[in-house]
C-alpha positions as CSV (number, residue, x, y, z in Angstrom):
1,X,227.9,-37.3,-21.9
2,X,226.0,-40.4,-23.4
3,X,224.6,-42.9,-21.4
4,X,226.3,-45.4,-23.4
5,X,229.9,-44.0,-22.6
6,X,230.2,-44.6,-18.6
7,X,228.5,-48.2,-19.2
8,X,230.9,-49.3,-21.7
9,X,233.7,-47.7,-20.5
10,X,234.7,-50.8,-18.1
11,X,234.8,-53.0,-21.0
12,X,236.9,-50.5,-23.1
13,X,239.2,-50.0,-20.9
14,X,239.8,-53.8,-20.0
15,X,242.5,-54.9,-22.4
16,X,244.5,-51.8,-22.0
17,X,244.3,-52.3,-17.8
18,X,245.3,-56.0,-18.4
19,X,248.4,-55.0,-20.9
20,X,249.9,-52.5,-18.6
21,X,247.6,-50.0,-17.5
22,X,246.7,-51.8,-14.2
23,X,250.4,-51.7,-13.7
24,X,251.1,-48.4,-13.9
25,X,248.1,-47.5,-11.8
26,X,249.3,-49.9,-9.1
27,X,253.1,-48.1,-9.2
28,X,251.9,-44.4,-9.5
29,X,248.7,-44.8,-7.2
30,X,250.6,-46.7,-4.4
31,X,252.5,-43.7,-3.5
32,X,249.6,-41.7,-2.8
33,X,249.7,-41.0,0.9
34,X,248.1,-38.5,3.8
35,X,245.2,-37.0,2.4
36,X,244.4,-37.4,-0.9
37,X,242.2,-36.0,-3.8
38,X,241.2,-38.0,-6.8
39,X,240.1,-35.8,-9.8
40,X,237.7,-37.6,-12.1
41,X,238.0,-41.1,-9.8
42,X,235.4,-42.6,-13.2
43,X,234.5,-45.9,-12.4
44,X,237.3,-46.2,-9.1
45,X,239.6,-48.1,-11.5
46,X,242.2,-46.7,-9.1
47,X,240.4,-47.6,-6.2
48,X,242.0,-50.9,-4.7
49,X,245.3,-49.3,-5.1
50,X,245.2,-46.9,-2.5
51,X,247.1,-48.6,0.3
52,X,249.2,-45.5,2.2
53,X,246.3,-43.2,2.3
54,X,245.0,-41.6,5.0
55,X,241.4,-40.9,3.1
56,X,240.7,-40.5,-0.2
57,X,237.8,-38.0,-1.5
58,X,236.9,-38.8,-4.9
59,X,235.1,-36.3,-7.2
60,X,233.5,-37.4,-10.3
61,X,230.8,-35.0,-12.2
62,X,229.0,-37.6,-14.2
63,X,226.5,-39.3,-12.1
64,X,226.4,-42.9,-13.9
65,X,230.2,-43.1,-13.4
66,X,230.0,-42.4,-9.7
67,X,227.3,-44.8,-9.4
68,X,229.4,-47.4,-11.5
69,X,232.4,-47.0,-9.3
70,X,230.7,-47.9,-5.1
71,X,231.5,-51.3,-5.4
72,X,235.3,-50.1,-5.7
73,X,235.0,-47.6,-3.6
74,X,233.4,-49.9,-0.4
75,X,236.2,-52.7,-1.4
76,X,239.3,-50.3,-0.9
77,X,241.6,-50.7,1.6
78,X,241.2,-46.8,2.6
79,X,238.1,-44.7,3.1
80,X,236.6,-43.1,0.1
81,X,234.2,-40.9,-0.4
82,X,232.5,-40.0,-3.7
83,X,231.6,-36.2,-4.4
84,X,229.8,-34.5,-7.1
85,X,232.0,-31.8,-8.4
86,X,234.0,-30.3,-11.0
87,X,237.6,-29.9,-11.1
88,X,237.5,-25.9,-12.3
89,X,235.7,-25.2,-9.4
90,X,236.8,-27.3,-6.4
91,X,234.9,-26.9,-3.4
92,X,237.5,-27.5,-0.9
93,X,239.9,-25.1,1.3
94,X,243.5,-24.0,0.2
95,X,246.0,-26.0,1.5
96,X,243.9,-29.2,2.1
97,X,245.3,-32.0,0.6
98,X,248.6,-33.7,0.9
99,X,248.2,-35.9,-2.9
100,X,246.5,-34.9,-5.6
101,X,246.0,-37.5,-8.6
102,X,244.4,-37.6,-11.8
103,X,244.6,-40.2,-14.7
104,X,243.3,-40.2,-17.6
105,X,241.2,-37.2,-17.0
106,X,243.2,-33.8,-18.0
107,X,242.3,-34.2,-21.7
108,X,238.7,-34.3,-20.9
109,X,238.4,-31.2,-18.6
110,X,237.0,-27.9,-20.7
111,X,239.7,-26.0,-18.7
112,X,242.8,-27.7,-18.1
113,X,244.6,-24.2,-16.6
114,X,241.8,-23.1,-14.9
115,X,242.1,-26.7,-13.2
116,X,245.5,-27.0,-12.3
117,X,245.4,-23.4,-10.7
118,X,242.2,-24.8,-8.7
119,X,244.6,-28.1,-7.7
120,X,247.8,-25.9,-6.9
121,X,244.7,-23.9,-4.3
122,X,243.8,-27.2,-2.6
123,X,247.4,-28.6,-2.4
124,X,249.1,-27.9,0.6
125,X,252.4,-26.6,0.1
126,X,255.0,-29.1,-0.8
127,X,252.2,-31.3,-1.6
128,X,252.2,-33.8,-4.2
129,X,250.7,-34.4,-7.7
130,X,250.1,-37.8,-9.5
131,X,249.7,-38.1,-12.7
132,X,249.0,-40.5,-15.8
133,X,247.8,-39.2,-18.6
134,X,247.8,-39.5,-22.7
135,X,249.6,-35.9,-24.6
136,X,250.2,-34.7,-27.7
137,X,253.4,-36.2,-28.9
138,X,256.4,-34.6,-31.5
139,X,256.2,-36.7,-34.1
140,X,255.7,-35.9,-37.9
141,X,252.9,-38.6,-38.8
142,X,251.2,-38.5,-35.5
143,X,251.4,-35.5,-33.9
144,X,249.0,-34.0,-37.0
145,X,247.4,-37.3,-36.7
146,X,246.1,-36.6,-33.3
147,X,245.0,-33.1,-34.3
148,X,243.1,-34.2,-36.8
149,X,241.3,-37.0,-35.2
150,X,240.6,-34.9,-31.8
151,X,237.4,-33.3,-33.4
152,X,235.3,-36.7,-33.5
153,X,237.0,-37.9,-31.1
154,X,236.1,-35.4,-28.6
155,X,232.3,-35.9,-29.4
156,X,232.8,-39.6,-29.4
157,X,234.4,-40.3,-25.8
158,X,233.1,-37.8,-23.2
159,X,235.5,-34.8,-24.1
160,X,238.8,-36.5,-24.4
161,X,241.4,-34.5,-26.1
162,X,244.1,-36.6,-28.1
163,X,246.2,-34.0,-28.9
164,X,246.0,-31.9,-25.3
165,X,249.7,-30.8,-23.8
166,X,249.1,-32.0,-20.5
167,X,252.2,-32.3,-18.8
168,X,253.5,-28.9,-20.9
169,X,250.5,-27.4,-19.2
170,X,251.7,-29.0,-15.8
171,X,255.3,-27.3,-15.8
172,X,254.0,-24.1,-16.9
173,X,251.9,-24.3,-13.5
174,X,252.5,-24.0,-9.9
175,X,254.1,-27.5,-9.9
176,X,257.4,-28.4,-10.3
177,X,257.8,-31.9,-12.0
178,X,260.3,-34.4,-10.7
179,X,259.7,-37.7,-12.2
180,X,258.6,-38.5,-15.0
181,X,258.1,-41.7,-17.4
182,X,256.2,-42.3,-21.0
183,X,255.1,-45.2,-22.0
184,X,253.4,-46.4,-25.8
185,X,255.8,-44.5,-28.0
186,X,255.5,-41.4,-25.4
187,X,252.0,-41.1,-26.3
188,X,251.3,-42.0,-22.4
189,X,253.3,-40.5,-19.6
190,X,252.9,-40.7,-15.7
191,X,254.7,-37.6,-13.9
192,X,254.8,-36.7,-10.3
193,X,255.4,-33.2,-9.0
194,X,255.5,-31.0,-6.2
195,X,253.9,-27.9,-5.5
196,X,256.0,-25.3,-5.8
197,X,256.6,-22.5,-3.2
198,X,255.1,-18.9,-3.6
């Protein structure tokens, strides 16, 4: 990643977070509860919403971003601590963690499967999973729209895949999804699920 990405990505993400994206942070992230596992916490944009949580660990691979985000993370209302570590490869025990959340963060991950199975691991059974993320939508202008812009865009903002299933990919994992809401012409969604039983 570009140094310029993580120092700008604050400012980017400002208007959207003012219009409605604070919001549905607050909502989702509010219901987060025992202990929790943030995938790809960023900057801690979710941070001061944490409120029912026992502890929150927070892994976030690029450096600059988990630099970016200890202000948030000494302001919350809950412990946090900040990890180095990748989402594919999660160095934690099976059966760990009582919430799992991630937002805006599946389309940037290389390997989105390989992830959730590593997330079902760590989830304790009947566990919880948070989501809000951006998908590829059925639509006949957009939907090749997204395709077609996902190849710059990927090299332009860290990874992020416009066009990437995510909450297909979700239900075709070890989670069974019982909420869920889009937002933005159902370009956006927020889902929760619950790990389902072996």
């Amino acid at each position: 990643m570009g140094k310029w990405f993580p120092k700008l990505y604050d400012t980017l993400m400002g208007p959207f977070e003012r219009r409605g994206f604070g919001a549905i942070r607050r909502q989702l992230i509010q219901k987060a509860s025992g202990e929790v596992l943030e995938i790809g916490s960023g900057t801690g944009l979710n941070f001061p919403f944490y409120i029912n949580a026992k502890k929150v660990t927070a892994i976030e691979p690029e450096p600059l971003m988990r630099q970016l985000s200890i202000q948030r993370a000494q302001q919350a209302q809950v412990h946090i601590e900040l990890m180095s570590a990748n989402a594919e490869k999660l160095p934690f025990p099976d059966n760990h963690f009582d919430t799992i959340v991630c937002t805006l963060v599946l389309c940037t991950i290389p390997d989105p499967i390989k992830a959730l199975e590593e997330i079902s691991r760590v989830c304790k059974p009947d566990g919880q999973l948070f989501i809000f993320e951006h998908v590829k939508i059925d639509h006949p202008f957009l939907g090749p729209l997204q395709d077609r812009l996902t190849p710059v865009w990927r090299r332009l903002c860290d990874g992020c895949h416009l066009n990437r299933p995510t909450l297909d990919l979700v239900k075709q994992s070890n989670f069974k999804v019982i909420n869920e809401k889009r937002y933005y012409k159902d370009i956006f969604i927020v889902a929760e699920a619950i790990k389902a039983g072996l």
